[in-house]
C-alpha positions in Angstrom: 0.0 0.0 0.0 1.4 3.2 -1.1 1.5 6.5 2.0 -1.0 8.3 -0.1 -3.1 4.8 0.3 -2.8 4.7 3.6 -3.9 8.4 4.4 -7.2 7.6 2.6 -7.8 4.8 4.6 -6.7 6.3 8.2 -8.8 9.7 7.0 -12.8 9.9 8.8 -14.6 8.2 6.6 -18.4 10.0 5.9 -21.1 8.0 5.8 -24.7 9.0 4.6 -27.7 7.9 6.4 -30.4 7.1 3.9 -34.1 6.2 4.8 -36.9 5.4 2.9 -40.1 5.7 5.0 -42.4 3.0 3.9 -46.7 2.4 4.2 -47.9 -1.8 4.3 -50.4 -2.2 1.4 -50.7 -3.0 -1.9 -47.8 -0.6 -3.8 -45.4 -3.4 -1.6 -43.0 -0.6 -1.4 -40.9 -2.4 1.3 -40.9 -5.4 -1.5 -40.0 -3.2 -4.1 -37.3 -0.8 -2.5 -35.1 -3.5 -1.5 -35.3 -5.5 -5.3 -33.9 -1.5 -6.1 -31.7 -1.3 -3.3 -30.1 -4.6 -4.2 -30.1 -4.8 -8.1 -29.3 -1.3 -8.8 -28.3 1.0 -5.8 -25.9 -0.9 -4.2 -24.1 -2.2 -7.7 -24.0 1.5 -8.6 -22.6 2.8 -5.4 -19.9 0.4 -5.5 -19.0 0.9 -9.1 -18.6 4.5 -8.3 -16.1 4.1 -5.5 -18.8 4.1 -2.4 -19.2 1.2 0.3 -19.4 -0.8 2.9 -23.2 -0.3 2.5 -24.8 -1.6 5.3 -29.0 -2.1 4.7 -31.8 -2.6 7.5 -34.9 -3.0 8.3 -36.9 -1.4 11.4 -37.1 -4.0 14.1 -37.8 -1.8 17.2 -38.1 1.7 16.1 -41.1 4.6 15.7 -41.9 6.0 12.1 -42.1 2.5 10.5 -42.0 1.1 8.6 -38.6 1.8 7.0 -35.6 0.8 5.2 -32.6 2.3 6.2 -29.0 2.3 4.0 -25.6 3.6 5.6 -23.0 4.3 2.7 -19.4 4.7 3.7 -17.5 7.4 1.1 -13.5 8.7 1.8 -15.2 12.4 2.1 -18.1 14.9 1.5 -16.5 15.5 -2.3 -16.0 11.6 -2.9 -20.3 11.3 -1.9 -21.1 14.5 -4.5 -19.1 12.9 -6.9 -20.8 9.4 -6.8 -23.8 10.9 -6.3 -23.7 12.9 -9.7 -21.6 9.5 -11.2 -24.9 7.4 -10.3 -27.0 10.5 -11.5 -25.6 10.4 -15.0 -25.6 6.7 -15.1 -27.9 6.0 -18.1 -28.4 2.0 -16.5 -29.2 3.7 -13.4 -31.5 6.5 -14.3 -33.8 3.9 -16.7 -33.9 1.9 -13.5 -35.2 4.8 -11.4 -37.7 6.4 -14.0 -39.1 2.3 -13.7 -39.3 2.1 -10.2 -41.0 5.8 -10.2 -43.3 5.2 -12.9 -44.5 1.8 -12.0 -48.0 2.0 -10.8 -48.4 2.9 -7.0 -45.8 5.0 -4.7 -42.5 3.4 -4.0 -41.9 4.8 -0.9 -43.8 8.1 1.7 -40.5 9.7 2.0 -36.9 9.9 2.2 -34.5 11.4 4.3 -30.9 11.7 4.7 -28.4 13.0 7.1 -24.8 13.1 7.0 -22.4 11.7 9.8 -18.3 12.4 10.0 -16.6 9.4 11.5 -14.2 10.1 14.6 -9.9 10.0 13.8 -9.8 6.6 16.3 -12.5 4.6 14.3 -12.3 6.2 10.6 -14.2 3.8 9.5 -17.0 1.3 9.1 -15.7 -1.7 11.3 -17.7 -4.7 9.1 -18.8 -7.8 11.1 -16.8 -10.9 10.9 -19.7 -13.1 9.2 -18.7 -17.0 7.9 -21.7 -17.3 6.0 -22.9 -19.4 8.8 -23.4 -17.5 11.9 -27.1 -15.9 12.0 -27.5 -12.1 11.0 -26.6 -9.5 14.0 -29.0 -7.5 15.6 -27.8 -3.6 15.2 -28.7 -0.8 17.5 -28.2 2.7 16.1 -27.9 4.9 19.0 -27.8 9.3 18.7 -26.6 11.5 21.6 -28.0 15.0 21.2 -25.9 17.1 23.2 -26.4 21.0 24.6 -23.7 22.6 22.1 -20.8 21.5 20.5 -18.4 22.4 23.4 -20.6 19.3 25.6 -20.5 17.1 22.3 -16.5 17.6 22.1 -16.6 16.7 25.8 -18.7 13.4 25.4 -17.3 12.5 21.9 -13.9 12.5 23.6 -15.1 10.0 27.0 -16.1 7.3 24.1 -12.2 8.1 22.8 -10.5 7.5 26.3 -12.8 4.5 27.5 -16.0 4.2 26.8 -15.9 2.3 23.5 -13.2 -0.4 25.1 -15.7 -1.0 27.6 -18.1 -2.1 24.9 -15.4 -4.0 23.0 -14.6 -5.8 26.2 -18.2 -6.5 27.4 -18.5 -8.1 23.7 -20.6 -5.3 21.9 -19.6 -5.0 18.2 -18.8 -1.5 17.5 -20.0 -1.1 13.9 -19.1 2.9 13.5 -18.8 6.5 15.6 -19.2 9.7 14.0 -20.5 13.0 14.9 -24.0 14.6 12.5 -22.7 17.4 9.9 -26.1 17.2 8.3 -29.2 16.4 9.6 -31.6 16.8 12.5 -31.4 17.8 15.9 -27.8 18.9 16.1 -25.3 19.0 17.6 -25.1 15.0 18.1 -23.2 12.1 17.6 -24.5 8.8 15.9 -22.9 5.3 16.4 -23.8 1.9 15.9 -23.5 -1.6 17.7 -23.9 -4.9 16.7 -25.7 -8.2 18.9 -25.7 -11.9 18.7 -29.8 -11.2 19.5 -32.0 -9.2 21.6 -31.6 -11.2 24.7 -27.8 -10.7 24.5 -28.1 -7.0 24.0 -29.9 -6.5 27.4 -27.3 -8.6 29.1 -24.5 -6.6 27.6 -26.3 -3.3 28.6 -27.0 -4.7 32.0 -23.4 -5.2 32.4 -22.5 -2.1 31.3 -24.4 -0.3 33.9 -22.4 -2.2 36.4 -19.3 -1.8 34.7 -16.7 -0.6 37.5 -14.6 1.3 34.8 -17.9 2.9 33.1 -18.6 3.9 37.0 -15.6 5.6 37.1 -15.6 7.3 34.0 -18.8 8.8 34.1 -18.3 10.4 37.6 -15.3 12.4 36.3 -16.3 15.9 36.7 -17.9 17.5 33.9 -19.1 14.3 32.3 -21.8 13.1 33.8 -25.0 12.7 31.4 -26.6 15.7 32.8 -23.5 17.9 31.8 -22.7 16.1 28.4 -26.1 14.1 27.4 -29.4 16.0 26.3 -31.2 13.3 24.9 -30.6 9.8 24.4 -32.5 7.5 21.7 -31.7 4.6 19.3 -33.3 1.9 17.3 -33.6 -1.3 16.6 -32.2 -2.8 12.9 -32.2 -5.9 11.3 -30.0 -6.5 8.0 -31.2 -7.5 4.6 -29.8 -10.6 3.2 -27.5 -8.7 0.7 -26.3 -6.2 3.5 -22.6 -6.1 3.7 -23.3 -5.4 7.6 -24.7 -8.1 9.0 
């Protein structure tokens, strides 16, 4: 690997959140956005430099249903520039003008936000997965903070501990980043993976015990009250042709 290489991979990664609010009925647009997602999104992502793309479903989570795709790109200019790539893609645009003008709505809404990893974990970390081992459970968890001098404060305790505790405990630290684009900011996003739902509440059980999370969160200046304004996450379950899962 070449040093130019190897800056582009140690450089914060940004990764776009993408949902696509969804209605049960008959337009089966949950049916129907993931044969696009699959067959022509993520293909053209990937031929246009973009990825790991992780995809989900809503398992525990309000406003659903939903499908939700996290796209990793080397920067802000990298996502424009696949973004307009995909946008002059004639394969891709006949795609899209099919999904659009087939009969029924493909989707409510959408929405996107964009998230800036953190310099100690630049990246999306991808689950280990042999092909044999079921699916993870993935919780995506946002910390809205007072201002950006609290959010500094509580990006930097999940830098000096608080994401080795979860390592250690056995949660699977997917990414970390902090919102450059999107709702209720300042905040920081980051994602964990579990063997199931019954393993995530032991985990989180032993966390709250945790002797070195005790410690750490009784330093002055960083207790929740001081750091946290709001806490709330959700609940996601990957698609077969996820690339987290």
């Amino acid at each position: 690997m070449s040093s130019s290489q190897a800056a582009e991979v140690s450089r914060p990664s940004v990764f776009e959140l993408r949902i696509a609010y969804l209605r049960n009925g008959a337009d089966q647009q949950r049916q129907r956005m993931a044969e696009f997602i699959e067959k022509h999104t993520m293909p053209a992502l990937q031929k246009y430099g973009a990825g790991p793309v992780g995809v989900f479903n809503n398992l525990i989570a309000p406003d659903g249903p939903y499908i939700m795709a996290i796209v990793q790109y080397p920067s802000l200019a990298a996502m424009e520039e696949t973004r307009s790539k995909m946008h002059e893609d004639a394969g891709y645009r006949k795609a899209t003008a099919k999904l659009l003008e087939s009969p029924g709505l493909p989707y409510v809404r959408l929405e996107n936000s964009v998230v800036r990893a953190a310099s100690w974990m630049p990246a999306i970390e991808v689950p280990k997965h042999d092909g044999k081992r079921a699916n993870l459970v993935f919780e995506l968890r946002t910390y809205e903070s007072n201002t950006t001098a609290t959010l500094e404060k509580k990006v930097k305790m999940f830098a000096d501990g608080e994401m080795a505790i979860f390592r250690r405990l056995g949660m699977v630290p997917v990414l970390f980043g902090t919102t450059v684009i999107g709702r209720r900011m300042p905040n920081l996003v980051y994602m964990l993976g579990y063997e199931n739902l019954a393993a995530r509440e032991k985990v989180w059980q032993a966390f709250g015990k945790d002797a070195e999370w005790a410690k750490l969160r009784e330093t002055p200046g960083l207790s929740d009250a001081e750091v946290v304004s709001n806490i709330s996450s959700v609940l996601l379950s990957p698609m077969g042709f996820s690339q987290v899962k």
